[in-house]
C-alpha positions in Angstrom: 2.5 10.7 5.8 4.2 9.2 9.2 4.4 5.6 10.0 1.4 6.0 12.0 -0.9 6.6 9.4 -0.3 3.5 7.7 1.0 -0.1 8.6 0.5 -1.7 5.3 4.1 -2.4 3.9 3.2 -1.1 0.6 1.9 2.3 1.6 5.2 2.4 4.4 7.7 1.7 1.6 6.0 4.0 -0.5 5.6 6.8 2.0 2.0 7.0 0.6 -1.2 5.9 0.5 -1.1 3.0 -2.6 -3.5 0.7 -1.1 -6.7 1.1 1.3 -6.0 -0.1 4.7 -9.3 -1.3 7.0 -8.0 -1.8 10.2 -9.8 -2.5 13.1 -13.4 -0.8 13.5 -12.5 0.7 10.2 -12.8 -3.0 8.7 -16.3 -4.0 8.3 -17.7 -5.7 5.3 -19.7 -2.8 4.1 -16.3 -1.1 4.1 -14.4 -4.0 2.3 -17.6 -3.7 -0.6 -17.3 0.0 -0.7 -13.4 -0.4 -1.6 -13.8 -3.4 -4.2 -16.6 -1.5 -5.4 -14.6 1.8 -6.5 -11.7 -0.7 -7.4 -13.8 -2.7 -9.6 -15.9 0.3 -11.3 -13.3 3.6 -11.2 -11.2 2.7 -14.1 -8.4 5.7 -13.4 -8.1 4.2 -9.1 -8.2 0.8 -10.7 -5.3 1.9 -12.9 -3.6 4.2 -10.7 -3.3 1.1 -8.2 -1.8 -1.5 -11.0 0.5 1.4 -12.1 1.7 2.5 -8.2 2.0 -1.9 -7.2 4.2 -1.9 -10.3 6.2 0.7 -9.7 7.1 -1.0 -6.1 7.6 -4.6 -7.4 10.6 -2.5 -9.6 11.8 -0.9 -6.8 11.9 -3.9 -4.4 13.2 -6.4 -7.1 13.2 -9.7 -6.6 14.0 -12.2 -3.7 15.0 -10.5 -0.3 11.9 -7.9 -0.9 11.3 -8.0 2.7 14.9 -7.7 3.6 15.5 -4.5 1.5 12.1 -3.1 2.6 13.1 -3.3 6.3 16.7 -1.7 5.3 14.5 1.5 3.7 12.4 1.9 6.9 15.1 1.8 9.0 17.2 4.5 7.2 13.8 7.1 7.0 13.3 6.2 10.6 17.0 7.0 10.8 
């Protein structure tokens, strides 16, 4: 994945695709419903998500989140 495919910070930090991003004709409401709905009835994506937002709340930590996300970005854009 490159930057470009993603601007959501999650899915930057993570170099990966944790989250659906709907960004600009892409973001419609029938899209939003499509998402929530295989969110709300695909137990293993519903899962997968909690388990992958966890996993970056560890690796952020606490306060300064932002601050340590914008150091990682900067070093992989080097």
């Amino acid at each position: 994945m490159t930057a470009l495919e993603c601007f959501g910070m999650v899915n930057l930090v993570a170099g990966r695709k944790i989250v659906p991003e709907l960004i600009q004709a892409d973001c419609t409401a029938s899209r939003i419903a499509e998402e929530m709905g295989m969110l709300l009835t695909d137990r293993v994506l519903h899962e997968r998500m909690r388990r992958d937002l966890r996993a970056m709340r560890e690796l952020l930590g606490g306060q300064g989140a932002f601050a340590r996300s914008a150091a990682i970005i900067a070093q992989e854009l080097g």
